[in-house]
C-alpha positions in Angstrom: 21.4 0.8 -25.3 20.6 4.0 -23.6 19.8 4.0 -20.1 16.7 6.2 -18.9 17.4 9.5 -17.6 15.3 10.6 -14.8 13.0 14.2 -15.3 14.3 15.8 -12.3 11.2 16.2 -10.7 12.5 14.5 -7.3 10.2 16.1 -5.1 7.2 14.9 -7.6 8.6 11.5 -7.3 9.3 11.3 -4.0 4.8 12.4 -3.6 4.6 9.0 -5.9 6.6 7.0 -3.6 5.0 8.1 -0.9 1.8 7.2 -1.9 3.2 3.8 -3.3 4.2 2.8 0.1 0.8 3.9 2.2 -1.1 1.9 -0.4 1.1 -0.9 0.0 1.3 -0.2 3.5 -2.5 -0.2 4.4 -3.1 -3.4 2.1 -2.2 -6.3 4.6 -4.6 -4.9 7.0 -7.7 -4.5 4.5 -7.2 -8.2 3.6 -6.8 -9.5 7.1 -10.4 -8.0 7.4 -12.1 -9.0 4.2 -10.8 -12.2 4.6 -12.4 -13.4 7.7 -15.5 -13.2 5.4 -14.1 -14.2 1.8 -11.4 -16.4 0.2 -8.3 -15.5 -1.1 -8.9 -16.9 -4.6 -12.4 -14.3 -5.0 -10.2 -11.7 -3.3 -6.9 -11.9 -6.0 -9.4 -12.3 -8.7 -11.3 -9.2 -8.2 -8.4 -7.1 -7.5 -7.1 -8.5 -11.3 -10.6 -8.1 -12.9 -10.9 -4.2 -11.8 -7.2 -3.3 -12.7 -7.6 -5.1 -16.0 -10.9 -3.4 -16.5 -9.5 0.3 -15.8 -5.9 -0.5 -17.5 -7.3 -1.9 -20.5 -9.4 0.7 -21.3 -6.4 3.1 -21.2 -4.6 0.9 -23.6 -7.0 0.7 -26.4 -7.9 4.2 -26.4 -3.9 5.0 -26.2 -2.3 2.5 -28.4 -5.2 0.2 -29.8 -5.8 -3.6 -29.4 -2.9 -4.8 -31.0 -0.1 -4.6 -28.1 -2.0 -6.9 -25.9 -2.6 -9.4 -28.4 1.7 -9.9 -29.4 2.8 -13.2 -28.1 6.1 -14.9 -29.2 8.9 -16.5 -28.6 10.1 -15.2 -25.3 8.1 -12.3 -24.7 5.0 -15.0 -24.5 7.2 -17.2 -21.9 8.5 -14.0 -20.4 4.8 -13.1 -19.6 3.6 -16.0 -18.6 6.5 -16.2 -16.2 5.1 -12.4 -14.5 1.7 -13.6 -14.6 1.7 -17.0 -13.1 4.5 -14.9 -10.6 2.7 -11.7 -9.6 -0.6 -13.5 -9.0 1.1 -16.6 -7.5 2.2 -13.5 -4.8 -0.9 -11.7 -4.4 -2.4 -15.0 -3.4 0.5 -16.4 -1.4 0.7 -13.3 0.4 -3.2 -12.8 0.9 -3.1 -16.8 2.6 0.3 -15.6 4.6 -2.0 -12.5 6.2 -4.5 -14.9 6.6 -2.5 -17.3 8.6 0.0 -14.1 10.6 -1.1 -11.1 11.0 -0.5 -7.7 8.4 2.5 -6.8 10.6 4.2 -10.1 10.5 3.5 -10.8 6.3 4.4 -7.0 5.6 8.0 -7.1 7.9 8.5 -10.5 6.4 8.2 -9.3 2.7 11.2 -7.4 3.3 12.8 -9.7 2.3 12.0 -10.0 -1.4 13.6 -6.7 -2.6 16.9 -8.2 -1.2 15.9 -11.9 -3.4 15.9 -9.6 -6.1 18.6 -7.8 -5.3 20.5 -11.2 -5.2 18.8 -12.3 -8.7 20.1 -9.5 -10.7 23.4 -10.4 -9.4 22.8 -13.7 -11.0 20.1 -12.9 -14.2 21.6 -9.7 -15.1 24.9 -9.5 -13.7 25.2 -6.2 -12.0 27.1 -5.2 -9.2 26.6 -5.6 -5.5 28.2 -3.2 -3.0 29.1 -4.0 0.4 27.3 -1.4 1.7 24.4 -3.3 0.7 25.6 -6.4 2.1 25.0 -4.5 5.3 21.6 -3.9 4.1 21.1 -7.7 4.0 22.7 -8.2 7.0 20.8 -5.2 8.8 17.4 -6.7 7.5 18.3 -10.0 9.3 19.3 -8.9 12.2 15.8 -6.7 12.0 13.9 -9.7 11.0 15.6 -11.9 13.9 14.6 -9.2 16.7 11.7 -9.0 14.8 10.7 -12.5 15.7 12.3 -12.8 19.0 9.5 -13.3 20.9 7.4 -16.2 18.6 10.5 -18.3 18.6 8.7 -20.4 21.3 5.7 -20.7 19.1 7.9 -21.4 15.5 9.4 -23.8 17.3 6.4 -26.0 18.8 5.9 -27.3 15.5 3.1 -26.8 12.7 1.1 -24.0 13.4 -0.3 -20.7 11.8 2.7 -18.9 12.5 4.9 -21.1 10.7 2.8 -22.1 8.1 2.2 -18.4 7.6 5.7 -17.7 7.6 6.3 -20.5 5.6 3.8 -18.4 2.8 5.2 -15.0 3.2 9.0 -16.7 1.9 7.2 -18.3 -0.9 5.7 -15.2 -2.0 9.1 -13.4 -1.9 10.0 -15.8 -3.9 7.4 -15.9 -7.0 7.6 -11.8 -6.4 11.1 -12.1 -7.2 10.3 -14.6 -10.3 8.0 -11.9 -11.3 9.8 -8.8 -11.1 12.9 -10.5 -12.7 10.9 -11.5 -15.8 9.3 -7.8 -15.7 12.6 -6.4 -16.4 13.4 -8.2 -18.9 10.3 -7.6 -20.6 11.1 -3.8 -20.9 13.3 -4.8 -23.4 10.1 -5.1 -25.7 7.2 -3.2 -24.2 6.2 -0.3 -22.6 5.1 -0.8 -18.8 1.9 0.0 -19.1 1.2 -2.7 -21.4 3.0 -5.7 -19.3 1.4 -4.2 -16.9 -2.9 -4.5 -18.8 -1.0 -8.3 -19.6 -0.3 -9.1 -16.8 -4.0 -8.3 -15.2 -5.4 -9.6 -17.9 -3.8 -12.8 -17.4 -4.2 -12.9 -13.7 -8.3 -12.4 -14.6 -8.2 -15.3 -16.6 -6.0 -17.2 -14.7 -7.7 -16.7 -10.8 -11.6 -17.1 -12.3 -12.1 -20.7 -12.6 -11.0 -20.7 -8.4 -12.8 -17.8 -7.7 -16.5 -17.1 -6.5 -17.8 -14.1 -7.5 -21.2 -14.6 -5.7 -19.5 -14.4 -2.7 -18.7 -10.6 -3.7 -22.3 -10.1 -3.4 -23.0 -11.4 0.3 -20.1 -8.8 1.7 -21.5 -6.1 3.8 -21.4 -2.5 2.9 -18.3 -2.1 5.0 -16.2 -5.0 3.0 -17.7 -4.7 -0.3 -16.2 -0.9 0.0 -12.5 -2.5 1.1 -12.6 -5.0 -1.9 -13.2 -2.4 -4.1 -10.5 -0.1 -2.6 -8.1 -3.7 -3.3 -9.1 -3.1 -7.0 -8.2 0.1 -7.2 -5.1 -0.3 -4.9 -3.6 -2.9 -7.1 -3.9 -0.1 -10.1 -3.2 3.3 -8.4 0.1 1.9 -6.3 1.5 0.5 -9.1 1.0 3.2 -11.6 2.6 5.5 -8.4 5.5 3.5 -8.6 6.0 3.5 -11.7 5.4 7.1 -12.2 7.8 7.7 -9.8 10.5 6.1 -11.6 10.2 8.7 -14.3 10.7 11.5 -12.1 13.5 9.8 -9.4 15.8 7.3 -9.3 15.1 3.4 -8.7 17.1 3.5 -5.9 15.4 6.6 -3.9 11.9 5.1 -4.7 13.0 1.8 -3.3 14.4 3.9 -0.1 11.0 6.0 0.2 8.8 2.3 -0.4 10.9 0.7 2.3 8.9 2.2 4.9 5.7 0.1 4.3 6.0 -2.0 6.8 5.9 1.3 9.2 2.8 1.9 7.5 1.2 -1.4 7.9 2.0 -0.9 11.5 0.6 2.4 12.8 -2.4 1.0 10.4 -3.1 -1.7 12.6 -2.5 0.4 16.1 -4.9 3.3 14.7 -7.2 0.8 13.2 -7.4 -1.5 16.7 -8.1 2.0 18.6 -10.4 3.4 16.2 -12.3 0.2 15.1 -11.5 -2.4 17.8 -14.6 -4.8 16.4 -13.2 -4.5 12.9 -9.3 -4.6 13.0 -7.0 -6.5 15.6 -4.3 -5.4 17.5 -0.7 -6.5 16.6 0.7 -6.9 20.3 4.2 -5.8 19.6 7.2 -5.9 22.0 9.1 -2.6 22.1 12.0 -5.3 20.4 9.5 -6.2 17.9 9.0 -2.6 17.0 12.8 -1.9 16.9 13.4 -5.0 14.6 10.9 -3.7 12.7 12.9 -0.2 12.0 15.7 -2.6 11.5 14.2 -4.2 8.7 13.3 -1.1 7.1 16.8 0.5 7.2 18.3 -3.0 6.0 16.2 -2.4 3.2 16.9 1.0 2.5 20.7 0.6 2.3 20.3 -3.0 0.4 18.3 -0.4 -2.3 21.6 2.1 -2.5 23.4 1.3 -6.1 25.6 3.3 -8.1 24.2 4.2 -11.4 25.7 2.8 -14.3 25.6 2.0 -17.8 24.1 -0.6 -19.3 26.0 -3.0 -21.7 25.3 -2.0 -25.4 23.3 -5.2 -27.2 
């Protein structure tokens, strides 16, 4: 099978990434504000409805109704697996934010590219250098510091740190589920159609547990951030994958890694700028080191040698 050859426009990809990682970056600090007035079921829900709505209409116009409506034999389990596992981590994480803070859920996230990392070694067999292992090790060393000063609190029993915590893993987790099933997916279809799918699904399956009256009691204020949500969830994705025409996986996963730098400097303009609106995070200057940690653990655990794929 022939592997895809990237365009060459690095610098191009490299704008994507960019913008792939502020999106992702500002996101944990838009929910931790729209949900102090809405649930995370309403929240997940609208940001599937308004992808699907925007996605789909590309898609007919593009390739007609038929793609959407193909399900069998492991494509349809393969999709269910990415849609039950992408909106299993939008809500997950949404409730981990909820429970932490954005600085705390986007740090701990980190540590999902690295459960993927360690599923393709499994799944799809590829190859694991040890300069990634440092990556891994890097990141947990990062994620240690990171903590340092809330092992008191972890350790005092249940609380909202730990049950937060507790949240973030599991949403590495179904992420992982997720983007594992994704890639095999390829095999069949196009991106942008698992991708309308996949929202569509998520629409379907988040409505009967959401409230969409609630939508209409937001302020002017939050009503603009759930909308911005929406289109987050639509424009970051089609960033990265945009990107990945134009630059290696690799490089995008370098540039993405520093979202949780993003989430950070966020919340510190956010607190100064808004201080009613968005909270502090109250980092140690070891926090904030653990933090680059993490990112740099993450950016070596994304360094892989190209190489073929095995012919079918």
């Amino acid at each position: 099978m022939k592997i895809h050859q990237v365009s060459g426009k690095w610098r191009f990809g490299v704008l994507l990434s960019l913008i792939t990682a502020v999106l992702w970056g500002i996101l944990p600090v838009v929910l931790k504000v729209l949900l102090e007035k809405i649930d995370a079921f309403t929240i997940v829900w609208f940001r599937f409805l308004g992808a699907a709505f925007f996605l789909t209409v590309f898609i007919v116009r593009r390739y007609g109704l038929a793609p959407l409506l193909k399900f069998r034999g492991a494509t349809a389990v393969l999709t269910a697996v990415t849609v039950v596992g992408l909106g299993g981590n939008y809500l997950t994480y949404a409730l981990g934010v909820k429970y932490t803070t954005p600085g705390v859920a986007v740090v701990l996230i980190q540590i999902a590219p690295m459960f993927l990392l360690l599923g393709g070694l499994v799944v799809f067999r590829e190859s694991f250098r040890p300069l990634q292992w440092g990556g891994v090790a890097l990141l947990i060393f990062g994620l240690v510091l990171f903590f340092h000063d809330r092992v008191g609190e972890m350790l005092s029993g249940i609380n909202d740190l730990t049950i937060g915590m507790l949240i973030i893993i599991l949403s590495a987790l179904v992420w992982t589920a997720y983007a594992l099933a994704q890639k095999q997916l390829l095999r069949y279809f196009p991106s942008e159609i698992i991708m309308a799918r996949l929202y569509l699904g998520g629409m379907i399956l988040f409505f009967p547990l959401a409230h969409p009256a609630r939508v209409l009691a937001l302020d002017p204020a939050r009503l603009g951030l759930l909308a911005f949500c929406a289109l987050n969830t639509i424009v970051a994705y089609g960033c990265f994958s945009e990107a990945l025409e134009h630059l290696e996986a690799s490089r995008v996963s370098m540039v993405i890694a520093i979202t949780p730098l993003v989430t950070l400097g966020t919340a510190s303009a956010g607190s100064l700028l808004l201080p009613g609106f968005v909270s502090p995070e109250k980092l140690s200057t070891a926090s904030v080191l653990g933090a680059f940690l993490v990112v740099a653990g993450s950016m070596l655990g994304s360094l892989m040698k190209n190489r073929a794929l095995p012919p079918d």
